[in-house]
C-alpha positions as a Python dict, from the first residue, in 0.01 Angstrom:
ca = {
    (1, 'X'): (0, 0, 0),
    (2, 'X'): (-338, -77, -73),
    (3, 'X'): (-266, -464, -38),
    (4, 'X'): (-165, -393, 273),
    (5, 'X'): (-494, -178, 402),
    (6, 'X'): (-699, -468, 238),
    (7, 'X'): (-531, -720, 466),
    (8, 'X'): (-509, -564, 756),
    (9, 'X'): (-872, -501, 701),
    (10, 'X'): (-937, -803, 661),
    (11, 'X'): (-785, -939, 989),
    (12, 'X'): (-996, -667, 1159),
    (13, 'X'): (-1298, -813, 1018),
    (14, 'X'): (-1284, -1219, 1093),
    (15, 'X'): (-1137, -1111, 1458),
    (16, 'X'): (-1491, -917, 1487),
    (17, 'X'): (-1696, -1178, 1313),
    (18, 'X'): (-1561, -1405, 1600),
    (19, 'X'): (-1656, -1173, 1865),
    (20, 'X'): (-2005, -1109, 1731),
    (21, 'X'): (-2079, -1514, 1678),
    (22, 'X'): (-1901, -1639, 2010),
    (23, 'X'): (-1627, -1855, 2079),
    (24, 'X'): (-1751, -2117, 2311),
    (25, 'X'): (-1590, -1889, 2644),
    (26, 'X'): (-1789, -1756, 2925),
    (27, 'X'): (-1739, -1475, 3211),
    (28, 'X'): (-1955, -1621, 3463),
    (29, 'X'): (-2145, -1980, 3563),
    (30, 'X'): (-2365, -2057, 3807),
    (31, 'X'): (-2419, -2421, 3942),
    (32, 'X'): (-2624, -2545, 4231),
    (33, 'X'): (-2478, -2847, 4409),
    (34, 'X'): (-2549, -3002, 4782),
    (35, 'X'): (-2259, -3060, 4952),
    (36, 'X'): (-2291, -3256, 5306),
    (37, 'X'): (-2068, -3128, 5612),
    (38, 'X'): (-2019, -3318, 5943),
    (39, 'X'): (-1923, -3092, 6202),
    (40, 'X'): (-1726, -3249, 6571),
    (41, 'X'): (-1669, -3129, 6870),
    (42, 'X'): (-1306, -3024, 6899),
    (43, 'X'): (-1199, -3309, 7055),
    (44, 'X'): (-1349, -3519, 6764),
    (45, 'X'): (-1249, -3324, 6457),
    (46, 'X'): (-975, -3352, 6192),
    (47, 'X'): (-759, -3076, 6418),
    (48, 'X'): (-812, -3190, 6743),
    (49, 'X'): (-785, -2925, 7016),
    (50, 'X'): (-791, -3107, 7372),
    (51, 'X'): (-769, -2955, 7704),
    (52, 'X'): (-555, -3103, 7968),
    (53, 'X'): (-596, -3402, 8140),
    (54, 'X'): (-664, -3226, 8447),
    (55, 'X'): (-1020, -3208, 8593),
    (56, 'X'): (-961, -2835, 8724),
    (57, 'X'): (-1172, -2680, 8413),
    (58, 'X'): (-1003, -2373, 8563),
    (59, 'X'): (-774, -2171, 8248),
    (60, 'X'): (-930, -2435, 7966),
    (61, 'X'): (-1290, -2531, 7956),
    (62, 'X'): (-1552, -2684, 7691),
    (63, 'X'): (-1840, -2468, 7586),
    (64, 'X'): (-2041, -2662, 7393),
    (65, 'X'): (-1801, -2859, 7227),
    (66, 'X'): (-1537, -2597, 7127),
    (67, 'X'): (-1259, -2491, 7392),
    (68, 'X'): (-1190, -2194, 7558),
    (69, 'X'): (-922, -2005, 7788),
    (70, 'X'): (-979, -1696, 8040),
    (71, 'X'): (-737, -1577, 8261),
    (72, 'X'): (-687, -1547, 8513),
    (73, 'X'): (-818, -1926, 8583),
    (74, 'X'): (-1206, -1932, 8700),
    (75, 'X'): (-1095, -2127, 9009),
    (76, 'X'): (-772, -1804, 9080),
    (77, 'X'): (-1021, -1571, 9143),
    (78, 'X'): (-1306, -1752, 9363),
    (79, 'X'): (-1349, -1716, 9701),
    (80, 'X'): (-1422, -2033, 9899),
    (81, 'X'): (-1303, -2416, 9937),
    (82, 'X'): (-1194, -2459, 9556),
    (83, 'X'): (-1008, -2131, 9515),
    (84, 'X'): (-634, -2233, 9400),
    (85, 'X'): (-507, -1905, 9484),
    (86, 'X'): (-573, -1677, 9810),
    (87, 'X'): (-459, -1338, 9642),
    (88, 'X'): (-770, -1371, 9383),
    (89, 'X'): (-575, -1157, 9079),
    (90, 'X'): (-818, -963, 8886),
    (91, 'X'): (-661, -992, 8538),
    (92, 'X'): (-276, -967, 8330),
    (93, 'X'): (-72, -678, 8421),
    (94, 'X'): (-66, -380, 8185),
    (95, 'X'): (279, -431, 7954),
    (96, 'X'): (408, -734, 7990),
    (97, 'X'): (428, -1102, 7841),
    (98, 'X'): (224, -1433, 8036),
    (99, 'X'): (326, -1788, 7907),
    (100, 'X'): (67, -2033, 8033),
    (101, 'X'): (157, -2391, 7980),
    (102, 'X'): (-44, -2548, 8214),
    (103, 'X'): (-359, -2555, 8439),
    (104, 'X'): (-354, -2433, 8779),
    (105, 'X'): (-262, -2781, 8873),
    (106, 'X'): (11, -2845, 8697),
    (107, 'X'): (-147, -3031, 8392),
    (108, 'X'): (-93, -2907, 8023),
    (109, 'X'): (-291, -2679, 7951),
    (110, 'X'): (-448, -2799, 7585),
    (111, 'X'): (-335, -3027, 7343),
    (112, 'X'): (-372, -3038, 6961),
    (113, 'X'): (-355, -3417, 6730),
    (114, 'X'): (-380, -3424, 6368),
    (115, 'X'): (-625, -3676, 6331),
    (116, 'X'): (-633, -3616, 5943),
    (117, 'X'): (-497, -3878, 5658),
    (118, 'X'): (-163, -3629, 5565),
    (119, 'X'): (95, -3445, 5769),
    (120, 'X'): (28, -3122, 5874),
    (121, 'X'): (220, -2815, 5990),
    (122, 'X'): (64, -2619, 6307),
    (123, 'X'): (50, -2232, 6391),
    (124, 'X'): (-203, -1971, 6527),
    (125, 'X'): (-258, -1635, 6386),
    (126, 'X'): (-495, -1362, 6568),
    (127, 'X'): (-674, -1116, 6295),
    (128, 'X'): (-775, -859, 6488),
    (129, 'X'): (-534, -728, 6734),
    (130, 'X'): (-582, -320, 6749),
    (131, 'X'): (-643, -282, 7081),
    (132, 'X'): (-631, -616, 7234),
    (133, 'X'): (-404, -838, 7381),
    (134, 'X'): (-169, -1021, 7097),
    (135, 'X'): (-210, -1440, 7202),
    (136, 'X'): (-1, -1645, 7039),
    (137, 'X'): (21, -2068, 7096),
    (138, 'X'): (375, -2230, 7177),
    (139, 'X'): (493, -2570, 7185),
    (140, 'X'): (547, -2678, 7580),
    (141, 'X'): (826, -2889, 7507),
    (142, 'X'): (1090, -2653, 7309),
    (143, 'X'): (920, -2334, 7383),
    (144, 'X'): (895, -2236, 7018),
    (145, 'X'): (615, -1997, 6940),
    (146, 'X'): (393, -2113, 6652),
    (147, 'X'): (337, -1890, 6418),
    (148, 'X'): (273, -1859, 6052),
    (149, 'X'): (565, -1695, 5921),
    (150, 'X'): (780, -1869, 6183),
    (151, 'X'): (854, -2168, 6353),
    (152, 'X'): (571, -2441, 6300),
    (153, 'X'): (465, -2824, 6485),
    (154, 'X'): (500, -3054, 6222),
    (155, 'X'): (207, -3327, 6284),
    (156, 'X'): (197, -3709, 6095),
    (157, 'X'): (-150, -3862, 6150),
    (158, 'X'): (-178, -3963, 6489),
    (159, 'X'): (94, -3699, 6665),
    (160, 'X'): (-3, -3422, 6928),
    (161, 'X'): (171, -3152, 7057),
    (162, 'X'): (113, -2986, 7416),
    (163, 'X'): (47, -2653, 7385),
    (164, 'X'): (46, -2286, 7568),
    (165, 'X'): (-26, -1950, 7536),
    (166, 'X'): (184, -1659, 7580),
    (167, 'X'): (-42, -1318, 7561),
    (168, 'X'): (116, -1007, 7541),
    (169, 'X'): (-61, -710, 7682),
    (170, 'X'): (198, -428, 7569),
    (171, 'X'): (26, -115, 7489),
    (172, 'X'): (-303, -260, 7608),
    (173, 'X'): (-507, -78, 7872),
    (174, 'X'): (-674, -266, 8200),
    (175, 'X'): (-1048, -244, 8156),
    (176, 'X'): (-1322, -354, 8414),
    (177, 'X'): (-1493, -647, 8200),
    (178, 'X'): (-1266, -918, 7999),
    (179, 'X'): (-1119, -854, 7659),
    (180, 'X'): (-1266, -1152, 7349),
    (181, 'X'): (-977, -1226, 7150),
    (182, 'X'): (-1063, -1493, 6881),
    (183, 'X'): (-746, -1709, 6803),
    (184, 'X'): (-683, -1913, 6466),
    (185, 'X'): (-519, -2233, 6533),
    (186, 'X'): (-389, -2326, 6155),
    (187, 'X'): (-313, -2736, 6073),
    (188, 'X'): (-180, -2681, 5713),
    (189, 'X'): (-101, -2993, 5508),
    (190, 'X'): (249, -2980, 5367),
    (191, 'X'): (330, -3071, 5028),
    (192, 'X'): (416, -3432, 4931),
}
């Protein structure tokens, strides 16, 4: 029995001795390093996002550089020679589901091109969305919603998709000023 106490006392005492003198591991590191970033203009970056061919800047317009939707269209709700439509709506309807695909024109409304080196797989996701309209982006051609957990574009280099929005206001209440949603549009390499 006393063997055994020796041993195991033993063992007790090399596993502290190798606590107490170090074993070469480490909890934390810091390292400095510069790191250079070249930021684009949507049109111009790995992801494009491009609005429709269509000069109307009314639903999609650039703001420096990055692109944006309101709705209704700036030009649905002027008064005067360029308003595209005489009853001037003032926003969506309370409880119900818009699909815009295009601009007031009839052009697409945005585009997206993988202009990246691998094949990517394209969704949107919107964080926040107690309280606010839920927009979503969907493939023009099939119709497909893109979402994460759903369907997805599949991109090679070089490919676009035309895209929409559907926003869904159920449960949302009309308010005087406009609501800012920010929406993620995802390209996610797939695996090789």
């Amino acid at each position: 029995m006393k063997r055994r106490t020796f041993v195991l006392g033993l063992g007790t005492t090399a596993t502290g001795a190798g606590t107490l003198i170090g074993s070469g591991a480490f909890s934390s590191a810091e390292a400095e390093r510069t790191v250079s970033v070249e930021t684009a203009d949507d049109d111009d970056a790995y992801l494009a996002l491009i609005k429709g061919e269509g000069a109307t800047d009314d639903r999609a317009y650039r703001d420096d550089g990055q692109l944006n939707f309101t709705f209704p269209g700036l030009r649905e709700r002027t008064d005067g020679p360029i308003d595209t439509n005489p009853e001037n709506p003032e926003g969506l309807g309370e409880d119900s589901v818009y699909r815009f695909g295009s601009e007031t024109d009839g052009d697409p409304l945005f585009f997206s091109r993988n202009q990246g080196t691998r094949t990517i797989e394209l969704y949107s996701r919107q964080n926040d969305t107690e309280g606010l309209p839920h927009v979503q982006i969907f493939n023009v051609n099939t119709g497909d919603l893109l979402t994460g957990d759903g369907t997805r574009a599949v991109l090679e280099t070089g490919d676009s998709v035309p895209l929409g929005l559907q926003i869904d206001t159920t449960g949302v209440d009309a308010q005087e000023s406009a609501y800012s949603i920010s929406l993620t549009i995802v390209g996610k390499a797939t695996e090789q």
